[in-house]
C-alpha positions in Angstrom: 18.0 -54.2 -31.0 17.7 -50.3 -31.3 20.9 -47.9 -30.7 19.9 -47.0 -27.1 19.9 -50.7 -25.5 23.0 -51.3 -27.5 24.6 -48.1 -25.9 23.5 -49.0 -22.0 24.7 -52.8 -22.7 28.1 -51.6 -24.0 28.5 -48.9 -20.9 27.7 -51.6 -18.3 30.4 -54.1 -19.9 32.6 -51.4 -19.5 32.1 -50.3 -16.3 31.9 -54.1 -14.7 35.4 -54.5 -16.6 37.2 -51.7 -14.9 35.6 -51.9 -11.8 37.6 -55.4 -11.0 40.5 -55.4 -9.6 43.5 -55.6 -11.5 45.6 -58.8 -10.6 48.8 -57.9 -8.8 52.2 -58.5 -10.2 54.5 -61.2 -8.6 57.2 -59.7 -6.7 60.8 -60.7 -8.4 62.2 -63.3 -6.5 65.9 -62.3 -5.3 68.2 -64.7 -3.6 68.8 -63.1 -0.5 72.4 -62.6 -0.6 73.2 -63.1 -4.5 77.2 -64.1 -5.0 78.1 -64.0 -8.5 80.1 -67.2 -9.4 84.3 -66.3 -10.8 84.4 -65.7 -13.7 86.6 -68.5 -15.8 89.3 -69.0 -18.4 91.0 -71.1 -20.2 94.7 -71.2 -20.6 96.3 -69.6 -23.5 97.8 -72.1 -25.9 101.2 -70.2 -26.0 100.9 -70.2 -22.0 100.5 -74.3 -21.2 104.6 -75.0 -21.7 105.3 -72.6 -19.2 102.1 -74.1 -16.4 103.8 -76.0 -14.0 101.2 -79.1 -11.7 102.0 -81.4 -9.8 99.8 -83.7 -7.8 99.4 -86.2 -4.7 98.1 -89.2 -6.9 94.5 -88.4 -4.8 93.1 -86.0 -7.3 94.4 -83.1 -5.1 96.4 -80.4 -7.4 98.3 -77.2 -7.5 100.6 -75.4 -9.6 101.9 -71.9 -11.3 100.5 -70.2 -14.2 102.9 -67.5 -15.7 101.8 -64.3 -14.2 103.1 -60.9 -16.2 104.6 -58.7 -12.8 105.3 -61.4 -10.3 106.5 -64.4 -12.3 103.7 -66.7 -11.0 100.5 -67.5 -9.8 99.3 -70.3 -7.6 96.0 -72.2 -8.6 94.7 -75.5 -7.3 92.0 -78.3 -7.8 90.9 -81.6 -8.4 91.7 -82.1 -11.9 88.3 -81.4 -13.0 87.8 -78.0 -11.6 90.6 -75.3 -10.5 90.8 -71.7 -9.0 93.2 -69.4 -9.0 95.2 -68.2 -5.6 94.7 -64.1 -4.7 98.0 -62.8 -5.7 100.0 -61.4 -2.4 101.1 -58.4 -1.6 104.1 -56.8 -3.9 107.0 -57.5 -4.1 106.6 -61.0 -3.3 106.3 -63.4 -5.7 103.5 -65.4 -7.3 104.5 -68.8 -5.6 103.3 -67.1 -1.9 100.0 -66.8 -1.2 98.6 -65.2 2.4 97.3 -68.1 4.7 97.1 -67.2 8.2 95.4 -70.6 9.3 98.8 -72.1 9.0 100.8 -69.9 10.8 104.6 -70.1 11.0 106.8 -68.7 13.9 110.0 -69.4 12.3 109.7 -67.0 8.9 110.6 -63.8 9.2 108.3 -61.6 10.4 108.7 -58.4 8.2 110.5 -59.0 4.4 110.1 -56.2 2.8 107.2 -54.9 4.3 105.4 -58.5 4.1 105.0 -61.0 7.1 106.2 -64.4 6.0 104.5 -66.2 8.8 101.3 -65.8 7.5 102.2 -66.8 3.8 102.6 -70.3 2.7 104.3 -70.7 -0.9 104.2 -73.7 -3.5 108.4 -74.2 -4.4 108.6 -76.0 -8.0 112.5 -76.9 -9.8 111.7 -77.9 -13.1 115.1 -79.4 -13.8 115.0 -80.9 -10.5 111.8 -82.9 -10.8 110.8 -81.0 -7.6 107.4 -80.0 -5.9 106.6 -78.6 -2.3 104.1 -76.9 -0.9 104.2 -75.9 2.2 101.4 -74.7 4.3 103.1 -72.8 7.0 105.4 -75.7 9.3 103.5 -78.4 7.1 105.9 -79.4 3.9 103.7 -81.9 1.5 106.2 -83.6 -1.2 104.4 -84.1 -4.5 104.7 -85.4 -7.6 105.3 -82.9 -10.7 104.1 -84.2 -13.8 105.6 -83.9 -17.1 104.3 -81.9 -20.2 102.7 -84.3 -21.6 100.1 -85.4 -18.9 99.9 -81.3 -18.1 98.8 -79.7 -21.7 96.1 -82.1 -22.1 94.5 -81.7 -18.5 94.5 -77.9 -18.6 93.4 -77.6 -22.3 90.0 -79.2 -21.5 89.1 -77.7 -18.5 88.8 -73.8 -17.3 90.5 -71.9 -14.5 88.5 -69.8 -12.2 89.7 -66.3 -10.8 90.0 -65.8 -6.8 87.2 -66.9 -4.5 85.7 -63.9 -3.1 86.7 -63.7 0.6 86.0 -61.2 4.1 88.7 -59.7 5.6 89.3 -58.5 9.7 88.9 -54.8 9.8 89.2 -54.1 13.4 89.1 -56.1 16.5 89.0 -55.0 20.4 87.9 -56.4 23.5 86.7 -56.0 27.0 88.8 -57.4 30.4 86.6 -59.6 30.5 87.5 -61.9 27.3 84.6 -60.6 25.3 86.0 -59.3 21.7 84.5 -57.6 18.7 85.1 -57.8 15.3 84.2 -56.0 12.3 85.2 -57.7 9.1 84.5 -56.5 5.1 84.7 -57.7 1.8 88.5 -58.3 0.5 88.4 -55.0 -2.0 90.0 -52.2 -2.0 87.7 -49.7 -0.3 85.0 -52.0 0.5 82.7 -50.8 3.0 80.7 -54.0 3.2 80.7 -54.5 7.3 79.7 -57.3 9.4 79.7 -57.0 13.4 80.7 -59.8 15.7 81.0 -60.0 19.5 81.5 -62.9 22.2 83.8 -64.9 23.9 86.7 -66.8 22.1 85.2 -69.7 20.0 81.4 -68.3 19.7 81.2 -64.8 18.1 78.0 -63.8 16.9 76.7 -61.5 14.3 75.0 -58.6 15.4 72.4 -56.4 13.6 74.5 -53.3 12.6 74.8 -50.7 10.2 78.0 -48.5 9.9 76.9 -44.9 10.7 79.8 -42.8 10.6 83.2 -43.4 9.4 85.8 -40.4 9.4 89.8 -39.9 10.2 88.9 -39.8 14.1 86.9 -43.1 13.9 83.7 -45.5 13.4 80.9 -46.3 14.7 78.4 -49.2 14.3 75.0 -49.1 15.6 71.4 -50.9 15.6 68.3 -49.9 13.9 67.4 -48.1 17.8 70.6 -46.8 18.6 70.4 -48.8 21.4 74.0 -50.6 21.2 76.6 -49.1 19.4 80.0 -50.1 18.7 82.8 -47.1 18.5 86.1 -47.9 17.0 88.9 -44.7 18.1 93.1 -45.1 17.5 93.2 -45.3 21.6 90.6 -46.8 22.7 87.5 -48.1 21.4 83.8 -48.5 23.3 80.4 -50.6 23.7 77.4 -48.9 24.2 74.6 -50.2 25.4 71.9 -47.5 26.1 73.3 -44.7 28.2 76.4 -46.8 29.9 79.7 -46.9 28.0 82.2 -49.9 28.2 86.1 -49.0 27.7 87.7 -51.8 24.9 91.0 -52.6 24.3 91.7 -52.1 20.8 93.7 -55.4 19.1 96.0 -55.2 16.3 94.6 -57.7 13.4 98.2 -57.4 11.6 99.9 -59.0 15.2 96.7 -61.4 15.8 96.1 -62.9 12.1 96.0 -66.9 13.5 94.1 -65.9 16.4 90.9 -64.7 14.1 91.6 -66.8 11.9 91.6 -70.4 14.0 90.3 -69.4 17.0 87.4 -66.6 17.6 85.2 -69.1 15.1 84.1 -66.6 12.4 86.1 -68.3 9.8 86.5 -71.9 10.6 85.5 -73.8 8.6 85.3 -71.2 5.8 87.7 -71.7 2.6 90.4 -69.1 1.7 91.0 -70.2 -1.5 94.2 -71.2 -1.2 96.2 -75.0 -1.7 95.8 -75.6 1.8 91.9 -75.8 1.6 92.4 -79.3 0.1 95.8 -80.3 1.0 
């Protein structure tokens, strides 16, 4: 074969080759809201004579882990698995843990800056053989086990940190009984919003981005603009196109049970707390 076929059979090769199309690369598959799982631990060695458990004799547990600032630290489980409680709010100590589900009227309403009737606290006397939690006006009497069956249990299993949970950021409503509530993700600063509005019982997420967010106020909107949700100190308004709707704003701190059992964003939903299971 002389050198000039050779040549025009190599340059057609070529030029079919790069002509095709390149195949397209798959697109990564993301989950569409990715939750990383808590991270886990094991107890120290040092730390297991100092864990308190104690148990219901139905595979339903909770206890105190030594914590370094407020003594303890509630965490619960089934004896296979167990999480630990978000710490509250300082200076109370690790045995109270919020829980606004079970609300109780008769605490005190401000100690020390914290509002017992939203907190429920697990109450262990070692030389007492005693164990109670309570889950606001619900007392459960359990059975606290010795250090024997407790070293053993914890040793071969791990403890998980908090569960990640949303918090009520704001909440208003018209005179009509419709409210709105914008909730975030429990950390400090988070900026993570969700919008809900409807009557008591069946709130609905709406599509809406946070838009501005300043000392004078915030305001939520849609993609259009056409519904917008303004949060002010005095008042707060619902926009829908050109007519403005007057709210009345609601204090979350003074309305904790009512979000919590009652407009239906979070029933259902686990706090992570001992009263998820007990």
């Amino acid at each position: 074969m002389n050198t000039f076929l050779l040549s025009s059979l190599l340059l057609a090769f070529v030029t079919t080759a790069c002509s095709q199309p390149s195949p397209r690369p798959e697109p990564p598959v993301t989950p569409a809201e990715a939750k990383p799982e808590p991270a886990k631990t094991k107890p120290e060695p040092n730390e297991l004579d100092k864990i308190s458990l104690c148990h219901d004799g139905k595979s339903h547990y909770v206890g105190l882990l030594p914590h370094p600032r407020q003594l303890h630290q509630v965490f619960y489980g089934d004896g296979q698995t167990f999480q630990r409680v978000r710490m509250p709010p300082w200076p109370l100590g690790g045995k109270w843990f919020f829980e606004p589900r079970e609300y109780n009227p008769q605490a005190r309403k401000n100690w020390r800056g914290s509002d017992l009737r939203v907190h429920s606290q697990l109450e262990v006397k070692r030389e007492k053989n005693f164990c109670q939690l309570s889950c606001g006006k619900r007392k459960i009497e359990l059975e606290l086990l010795d250090a024997k069956t407790v070293e053993p249990l914890l040793a071969a299993t791990t403890i998980a940190e908090p569960l990640p949970r949303r918090k009520p950021f704001a909440l208003a409503r018209d005179r009509k009984g419709t409210y709105y509530l914008v909730d975030t993700d429990d950390r400090p600063e988070a900026r993570d919003f969700r919008v809900f509005r409807g009557p008591k019982g069946n709130l609905a997420p709406l599509k809406m981005v946070n838009i501005v967010f300043d000392s004078k106020g915030k305001i939520f909107s849609t993609k259009s603009g056409e519904l917008r949700l303004v949060l002010e100190e005095e008042h707060s308004f619902w926009i829908t196109g050109k007519q403005s709707q007057q709210l009345i704003n609601v204090p979350i701190q003074d309305n904790l049970p009512l979000i919590y059992n009652e407009l239906g964003v979070y029933l259902n939903m686990p706090l992570g707390t001992p009263c998820d299971i007990f």
